[in-house]
BALO-428367 format. One record per residue (C-alpha): residue in three letters; x, y, z. Coordinates in steps of 0.2 Angstrom, whole numbers, padded with zeros to 4 digits, always signed. Example, Ala and Ser with C-alpha at 12.3 -4.5 7.8 and 13.67 -1.06 7.14 Angstrom:
REM residues 2
ALA+0062-0022+0039
SER+0068-0005+0036
This chain:
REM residues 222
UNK+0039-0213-0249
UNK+0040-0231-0251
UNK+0039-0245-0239
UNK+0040-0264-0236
UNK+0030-0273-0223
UNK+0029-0293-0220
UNK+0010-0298-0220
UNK+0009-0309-0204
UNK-0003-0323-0213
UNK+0005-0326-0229
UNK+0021-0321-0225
UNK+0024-0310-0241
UNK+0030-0292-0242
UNK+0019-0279-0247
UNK+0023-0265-0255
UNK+0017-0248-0248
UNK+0018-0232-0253
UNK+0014-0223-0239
UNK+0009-0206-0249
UNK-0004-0215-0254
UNK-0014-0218-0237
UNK-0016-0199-0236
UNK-0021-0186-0249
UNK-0015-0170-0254
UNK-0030-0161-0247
UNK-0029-0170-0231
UNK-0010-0165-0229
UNK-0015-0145-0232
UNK-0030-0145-0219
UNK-0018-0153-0207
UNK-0005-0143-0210
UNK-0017-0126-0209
UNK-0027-0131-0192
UNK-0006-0132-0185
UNK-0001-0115-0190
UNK-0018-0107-0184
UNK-0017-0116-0167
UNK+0003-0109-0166
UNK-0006-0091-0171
UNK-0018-0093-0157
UNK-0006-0099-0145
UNK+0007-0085-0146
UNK-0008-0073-0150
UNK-0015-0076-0133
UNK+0000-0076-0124
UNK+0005-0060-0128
UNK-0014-0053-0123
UNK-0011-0061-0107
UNK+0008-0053-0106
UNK+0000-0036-0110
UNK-0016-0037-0099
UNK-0003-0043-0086
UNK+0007-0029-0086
UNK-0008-0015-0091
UNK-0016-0021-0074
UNK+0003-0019-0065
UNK+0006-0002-0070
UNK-0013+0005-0072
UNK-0011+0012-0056
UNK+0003+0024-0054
UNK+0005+0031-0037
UNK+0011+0050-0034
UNK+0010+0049-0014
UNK+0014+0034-0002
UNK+0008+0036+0015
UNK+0020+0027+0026
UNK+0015+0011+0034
UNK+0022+0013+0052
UNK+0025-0002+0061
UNK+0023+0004+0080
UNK+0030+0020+0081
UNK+0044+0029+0073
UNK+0055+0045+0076
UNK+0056+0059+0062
UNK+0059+0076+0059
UNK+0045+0086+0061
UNK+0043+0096+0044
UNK+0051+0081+0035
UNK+0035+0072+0041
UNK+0023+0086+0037
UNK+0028+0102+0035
UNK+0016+0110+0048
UNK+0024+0102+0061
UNK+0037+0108+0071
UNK+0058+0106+0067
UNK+0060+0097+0082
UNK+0061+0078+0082
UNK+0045+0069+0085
UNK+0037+0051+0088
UNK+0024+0046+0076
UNK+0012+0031+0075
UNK-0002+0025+0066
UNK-0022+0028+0073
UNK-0035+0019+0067
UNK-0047+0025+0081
UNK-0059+0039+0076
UNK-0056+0060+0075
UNK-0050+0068+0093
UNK-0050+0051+0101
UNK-0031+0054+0106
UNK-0038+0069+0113
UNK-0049+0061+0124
UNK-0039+0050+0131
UNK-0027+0062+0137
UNK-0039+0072+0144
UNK-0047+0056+0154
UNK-0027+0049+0159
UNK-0022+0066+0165
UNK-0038+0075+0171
UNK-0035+0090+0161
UNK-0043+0101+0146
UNK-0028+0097+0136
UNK-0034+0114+0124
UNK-0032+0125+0142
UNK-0015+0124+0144
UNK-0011+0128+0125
UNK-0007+0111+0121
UNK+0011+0109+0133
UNK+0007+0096+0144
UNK+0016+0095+0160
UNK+0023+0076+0162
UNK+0036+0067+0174
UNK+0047+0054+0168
UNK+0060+0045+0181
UNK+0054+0061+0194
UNK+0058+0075+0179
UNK+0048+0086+0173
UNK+0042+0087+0153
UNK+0030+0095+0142
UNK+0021+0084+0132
UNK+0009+0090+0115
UNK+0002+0080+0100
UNK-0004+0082+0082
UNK-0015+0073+0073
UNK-0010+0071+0055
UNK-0017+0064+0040
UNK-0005+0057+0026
UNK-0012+0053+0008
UNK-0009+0038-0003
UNK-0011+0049-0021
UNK-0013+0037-0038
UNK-0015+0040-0056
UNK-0027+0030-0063
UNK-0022+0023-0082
UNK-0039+0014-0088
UNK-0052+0030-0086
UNK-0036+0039-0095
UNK-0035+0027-0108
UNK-0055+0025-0109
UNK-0057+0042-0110
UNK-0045+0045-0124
UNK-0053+0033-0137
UNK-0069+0038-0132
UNK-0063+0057-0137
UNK-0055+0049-0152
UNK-0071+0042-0159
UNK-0080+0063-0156
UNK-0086+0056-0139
UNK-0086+0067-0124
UNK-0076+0061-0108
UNK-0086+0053-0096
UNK-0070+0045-0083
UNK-0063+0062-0078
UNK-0068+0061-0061
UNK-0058+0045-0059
UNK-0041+0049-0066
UNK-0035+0050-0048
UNK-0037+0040-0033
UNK-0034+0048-0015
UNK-0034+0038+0002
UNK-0031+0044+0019
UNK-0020+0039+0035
UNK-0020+0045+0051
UNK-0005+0048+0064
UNK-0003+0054+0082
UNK+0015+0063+0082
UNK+0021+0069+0100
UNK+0035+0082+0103
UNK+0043+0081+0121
UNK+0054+0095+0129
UNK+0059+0101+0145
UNK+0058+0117+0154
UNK+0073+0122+0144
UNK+0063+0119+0130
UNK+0075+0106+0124
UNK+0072+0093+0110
UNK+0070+0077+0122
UNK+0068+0067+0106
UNK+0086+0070+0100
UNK+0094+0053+0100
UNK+0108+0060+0109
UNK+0097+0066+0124
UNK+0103+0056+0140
UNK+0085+0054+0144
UNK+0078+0047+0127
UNK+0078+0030+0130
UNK+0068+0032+0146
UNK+0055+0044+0135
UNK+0054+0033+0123
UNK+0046+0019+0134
UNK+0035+0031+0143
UNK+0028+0035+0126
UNK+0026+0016+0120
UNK+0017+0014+0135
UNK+0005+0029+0133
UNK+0003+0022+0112
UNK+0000+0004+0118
UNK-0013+0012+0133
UNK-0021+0024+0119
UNK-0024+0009+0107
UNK-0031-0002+0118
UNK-0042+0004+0128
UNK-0061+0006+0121
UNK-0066+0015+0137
UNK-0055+0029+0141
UNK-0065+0030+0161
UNK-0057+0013+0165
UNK-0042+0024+0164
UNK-0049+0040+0174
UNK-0053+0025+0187
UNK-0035+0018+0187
UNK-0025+0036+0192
């Protein structure tokens, strides 16, 4: 490519040919470090995307336990199957094994396990029969990378070592209470005339039970 530039002290046009003031060797090297850094570029972009979504999907979970915020009403088998039909209130404890247990015992001044576990309670002057479970709910995962490992490992004629780890299992614990009457009627039924009026007596006794440390203050208080 040609071109014309004045030179500024003489005044005179000089001719350029612009080619010239770069080899054919330089143009090639140029022209190879661009296409390598474009390689490297997209290259490591798609290692990012993959690791990205390797990392999102490595785990692949079979059970959630539910994250309860206060308490909640279900039905009883469909929360775990050893409970009872009947509707029943469920909330999240993160105090230790039995400690629901204790408290009862210390609020009420009873052996809970002496009366087979039918609680005699009175809510606006009526008589109920209050009894608890504790329940533990699983969080189940599958675990991709031990999988993975453990198949190249076996494709190379290398025993497993990861098998212990292709699943992940983590544990939360619940207090689910049932309440009837002595007609042995589901209290917890939306449609009982009572349920509002259970249903605070019962976020009293969860909010009571979670925080208090020591369960004598509450001995003391009756």
């Amino acid at each position: 490519m040609i071109q014309k530039v004045r030179d500024e002290e003489s005044g005179q046009v000089v001719v350029l040919n612009v080619l010239s003031l770069f080899s054919l060797d330089s143009l090639q090297s140029w022209f190879k470090m661009s296409t390598y850094k474009n390689l490297v570029s997209t290259f490591l972009k798609s290692t990012c995307f993959m690791l990205l979504a390797f990392c999102t999907f490595s785990c692949i979970p079979l059970k959630i336990a539910p994250n309860i915020e206060g308490a909640k009403i279900y039905k009883g088998k469909k929360f775990k199957n050893q409970l009872p039909k009947q509707y029943v209130y469920v909330f999240e404890d993160p105090k230790d094994a039995n400690e629901f247990y204790t408290y009862i015992n210390a609020k009420y001044d009873i052996d809970y396990d002496v009366g087979g576990g039918n609680l005699p309670i009175s809510i606006n002057n009526k008589r109920y029969y209050l009894t608890f479970y504790e329940i533990e709910r699983n969080t189940k995962t599958v675990n991709l990378v031990p999988i993975v490992a453990d198949a190249v490992m076996d494709s190379k004629g290398i025993d497993p070592a990861f098998e212990n780890q292709y699943t992940s299992r983590s544990g939360s614990w619940y207090i689910a209470l049932t309440v009837t009457d002595e007609e042995f009627q589901d209290n917890l039924k939306e449609t009982d005339p009572a349920y509002k009026n259970i249903i605070m007596h019962l976020d009293h006794l969860r909010n009571e039970y979670l925080s208090t440390a020591n369960y004598m203050e509450i001995y003391l208080k009756r």
